[in-house]
C-alpha positions as CSV (number, residue, x, y, z in Angstrom):
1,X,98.9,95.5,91.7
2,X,101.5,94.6,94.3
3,X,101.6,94.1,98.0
4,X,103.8,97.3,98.0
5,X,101.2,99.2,95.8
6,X,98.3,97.9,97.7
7,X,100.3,99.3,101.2
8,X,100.9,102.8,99.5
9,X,96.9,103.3,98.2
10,X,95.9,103.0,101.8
11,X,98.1,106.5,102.2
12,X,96.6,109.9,101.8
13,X,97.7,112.7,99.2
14,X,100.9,114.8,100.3
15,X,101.7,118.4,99.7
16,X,102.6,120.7,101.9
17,X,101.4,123.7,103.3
18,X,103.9,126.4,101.7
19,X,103.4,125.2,98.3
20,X,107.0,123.9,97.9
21,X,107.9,120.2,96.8
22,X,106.5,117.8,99.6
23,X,110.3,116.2,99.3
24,X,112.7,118.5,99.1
25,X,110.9,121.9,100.5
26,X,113.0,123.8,98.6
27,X,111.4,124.0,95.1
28,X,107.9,125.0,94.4
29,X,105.6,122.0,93.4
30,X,104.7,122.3,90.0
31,X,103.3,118.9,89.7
32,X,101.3,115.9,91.2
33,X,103.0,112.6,90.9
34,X,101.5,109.3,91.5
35,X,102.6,107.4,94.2
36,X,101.1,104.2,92.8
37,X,101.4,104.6,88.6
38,X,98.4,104.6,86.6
39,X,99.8,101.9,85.1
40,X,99.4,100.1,87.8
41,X,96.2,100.5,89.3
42,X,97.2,103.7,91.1
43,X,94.7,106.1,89.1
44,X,92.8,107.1,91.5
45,X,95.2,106.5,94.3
46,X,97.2,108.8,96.4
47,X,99.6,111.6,94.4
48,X,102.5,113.5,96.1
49,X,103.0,117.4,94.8
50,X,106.8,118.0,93.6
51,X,109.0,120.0,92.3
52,X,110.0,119.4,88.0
53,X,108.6,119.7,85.2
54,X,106.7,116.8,83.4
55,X,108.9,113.8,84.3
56,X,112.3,115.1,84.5
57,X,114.2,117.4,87.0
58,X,113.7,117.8,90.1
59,X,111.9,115.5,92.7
60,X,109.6,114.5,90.2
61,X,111.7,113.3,87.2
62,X,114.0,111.3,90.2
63,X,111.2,109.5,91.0
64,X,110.6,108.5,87.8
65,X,114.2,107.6,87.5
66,X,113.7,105.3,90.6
67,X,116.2,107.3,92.3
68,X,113.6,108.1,95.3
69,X,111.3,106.1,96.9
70,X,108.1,106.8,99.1
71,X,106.5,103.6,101.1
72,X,103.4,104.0,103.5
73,X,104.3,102.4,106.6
74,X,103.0,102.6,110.0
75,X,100.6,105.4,109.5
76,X,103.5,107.5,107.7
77,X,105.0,108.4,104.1
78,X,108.3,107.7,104.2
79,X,111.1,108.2,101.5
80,X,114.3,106.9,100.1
81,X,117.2,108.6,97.9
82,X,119.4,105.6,96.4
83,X,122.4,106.6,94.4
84,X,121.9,104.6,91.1
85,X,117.9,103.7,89.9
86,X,116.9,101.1,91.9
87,X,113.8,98.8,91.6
88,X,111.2,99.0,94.2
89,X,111.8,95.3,95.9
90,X,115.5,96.2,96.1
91,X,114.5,99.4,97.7
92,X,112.0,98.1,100.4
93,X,115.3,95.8,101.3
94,X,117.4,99.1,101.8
95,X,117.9,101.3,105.1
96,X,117.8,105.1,105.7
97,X,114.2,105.6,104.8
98,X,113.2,108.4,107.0
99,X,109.8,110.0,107.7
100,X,108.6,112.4,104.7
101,X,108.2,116.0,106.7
């Protein structure tokens, strides 16, 4: 596990309070992703509910395509849209993330 994926366990869990995707607020969220990847540790770590099925469409299959990004930092979830899949140290070097609502 990475610094970044040690930052982002210290989060909490995200949903939101009208059922719809926790990103886009538009869609319902029909799944939980995990902010941190099993793969990596993250298991038991904190999970965002989106909008997609399985991992494609929606919020859900662009974070899998490393199209968005969510960083805890300072006390907030914060995400990233980035035109083309971009890895996450690339990402962290990027501006416009703005505060997950």
């Amino acid at each position: 596990m990475n610094l970044y994926d040690r930052q982002n366990m210290s989060g909490p869990d995200v949903g939101s309070a009208d059922g719809t995707c926790a990103i886009c607020h538009m869609a319902p969220a029909t799944e939980r992703h995990h902010i941190v990847p099993r793969s990596r540790g993250g298991g038991s770590g904190p999970t965002i509910a989106v909008c997609g099925f399985g991992n494609c469409g929606g919020c859900h299959g662009m974070l899998h395509a490393h199209l968005l990004h969510l960083r805890w930092r300072g006390g907030r979830w914060e995400v990233l849209e980035t035109e083309r899949p971009t890895k996450v140290d690339e990402a962290m070097r990027l501006g416009g993330w703005m505060e997950l609502r």
